[in-house]
C-alpha positions in Angstrom: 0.0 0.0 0.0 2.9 2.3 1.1 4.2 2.0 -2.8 0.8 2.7 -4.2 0.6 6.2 -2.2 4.0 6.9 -3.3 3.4 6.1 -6.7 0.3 8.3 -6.7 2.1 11.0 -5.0 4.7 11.0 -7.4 2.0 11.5 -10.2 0.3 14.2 -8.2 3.5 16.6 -8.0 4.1 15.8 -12.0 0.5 17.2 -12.7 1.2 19.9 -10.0 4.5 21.1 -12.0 3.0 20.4 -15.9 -0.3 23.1 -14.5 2.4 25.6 -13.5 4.3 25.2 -16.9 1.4 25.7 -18.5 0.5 28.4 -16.8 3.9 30.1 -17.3 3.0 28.9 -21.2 0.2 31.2 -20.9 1.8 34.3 -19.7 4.5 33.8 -22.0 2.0 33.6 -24.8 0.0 37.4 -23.6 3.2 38.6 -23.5 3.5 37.8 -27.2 0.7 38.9 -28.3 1.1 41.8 -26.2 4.2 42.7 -28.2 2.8 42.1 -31.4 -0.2 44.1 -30.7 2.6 46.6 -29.7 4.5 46.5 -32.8 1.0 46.2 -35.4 -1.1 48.7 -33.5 1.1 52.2 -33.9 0.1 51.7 -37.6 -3.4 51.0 -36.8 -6.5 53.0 -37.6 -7.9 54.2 -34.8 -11.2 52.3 -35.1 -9.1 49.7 -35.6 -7.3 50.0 -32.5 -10.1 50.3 -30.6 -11.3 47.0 -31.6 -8.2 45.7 -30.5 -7.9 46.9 -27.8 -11.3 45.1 -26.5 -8.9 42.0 -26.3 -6.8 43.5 -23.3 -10.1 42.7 -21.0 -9.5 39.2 -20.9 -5.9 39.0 -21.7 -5.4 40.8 -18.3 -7.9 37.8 -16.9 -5.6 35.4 -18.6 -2.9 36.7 -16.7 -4.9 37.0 -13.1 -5.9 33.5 -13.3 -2.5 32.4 -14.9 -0.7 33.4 -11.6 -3.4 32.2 -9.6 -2.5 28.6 -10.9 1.7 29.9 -9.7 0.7 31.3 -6.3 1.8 28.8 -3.8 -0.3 26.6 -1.8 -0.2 24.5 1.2 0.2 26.4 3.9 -3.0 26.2 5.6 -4.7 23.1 5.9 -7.7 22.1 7.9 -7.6 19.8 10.5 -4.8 18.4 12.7 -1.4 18.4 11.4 -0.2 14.6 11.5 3.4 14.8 13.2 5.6 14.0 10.2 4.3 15.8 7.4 5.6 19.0 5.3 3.0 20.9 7.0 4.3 20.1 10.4 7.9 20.2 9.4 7.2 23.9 8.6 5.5 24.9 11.6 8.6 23.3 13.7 10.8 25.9 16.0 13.4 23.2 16.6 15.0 20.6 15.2 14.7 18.2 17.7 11.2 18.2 17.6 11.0 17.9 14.2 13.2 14.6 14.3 11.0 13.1 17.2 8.3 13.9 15.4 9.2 11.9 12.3 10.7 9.4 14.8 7.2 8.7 16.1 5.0 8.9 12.4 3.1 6.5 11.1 5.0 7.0 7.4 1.0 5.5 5.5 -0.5 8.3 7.7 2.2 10.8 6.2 1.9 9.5 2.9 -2.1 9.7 2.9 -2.5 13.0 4.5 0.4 14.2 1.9 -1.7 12.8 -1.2 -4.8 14.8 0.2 -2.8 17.9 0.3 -1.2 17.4 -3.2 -4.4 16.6 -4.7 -6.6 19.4 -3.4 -3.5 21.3 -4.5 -3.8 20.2 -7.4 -7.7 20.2 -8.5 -7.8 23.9 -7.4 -4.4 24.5 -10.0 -6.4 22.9 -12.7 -9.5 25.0 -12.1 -7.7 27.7 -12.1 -5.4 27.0 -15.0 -8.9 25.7 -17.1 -10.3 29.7 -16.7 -7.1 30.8 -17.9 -7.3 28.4 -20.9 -10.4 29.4 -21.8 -9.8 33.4 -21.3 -6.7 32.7 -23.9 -9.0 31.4 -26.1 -10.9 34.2 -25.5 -8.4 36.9 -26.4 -7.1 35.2 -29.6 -10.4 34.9 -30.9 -10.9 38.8 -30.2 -7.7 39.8 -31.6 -8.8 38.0 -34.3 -11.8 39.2 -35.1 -10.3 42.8 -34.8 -7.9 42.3 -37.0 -10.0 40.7 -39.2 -12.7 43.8 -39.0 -9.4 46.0 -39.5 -8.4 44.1 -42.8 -12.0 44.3 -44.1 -12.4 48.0 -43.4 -9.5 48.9 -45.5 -10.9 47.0 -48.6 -14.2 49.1 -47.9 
């Protein structure tokens, strides 16, 4: 059973660091289509630019919920703190507690409580990270139709 929890722990803290890649994936992409937007848009009609401009709504929602996903998590949990875990280990003042502590754990109770932690961790990353997707989405498809109602006014 131990193996199991460690397995699935181990799996946990993979999806926990491939949300905050993505998130950084995110904010990497606004950023580039924040330059771009820079670079196009001093040459922009300014009906134009005002319909670009519509797009920095939720690109700056992109980037709220993007760092939501980075913010860091953990530090208050509910319940008792089972003597032993990372959550106890931080709240420590000594040393020597801390070792007696993990002297006296019950290393499945650890392992359990740790794998509740990491997984509440990580569904609140992936709700997060899922509004950020979609707000992405979002801001693309604006841009996109600006510059799409851009290109058409100057054929009319």
């Amino acid at each position: 059973m131990p193996d199991l929890l460690h397995t699935t722990i181990e799996h946990t803290r993979g999806d926990l660091q491939r949300a905050d890649n993505t998130a950084v994936g995110h904010i990497v992409a606004i950023a580039g289509l924040a330059a771009l937007v820079g670079q196009i848009g001093k040459d922009l009609p300014h009906h134009v630019l005002l319909a670009v401009s519509t797009a920095a709504l939720p690109a700056a929602a992109t980037l709220v919920f993007a760092a939501a996903v980075l913010r860091p998590r953990g530090r208050r949990q509910r319940g008792a703190v089972v003597p032993g875990s990372w959550v106890h280990a931080t709240r420590q003042q000594s040393w020597s507690t801390l070792l007696d502590a993990y002297d006296q754990a019950d290393p499945r109770e650890v392992a359990a409580r740790q794998l509740r932690a990491f997984a509440a961790i990580a569904e609140a990353k992936f709700a997060w990270l899922a509004r950020s997707t979609v707000l992405l989405i979002t801001t693309v498809a604006v841009l996109a139709a600006a510059f799409t109602y851009g290109a058409l006014s100057a054929l009319l």
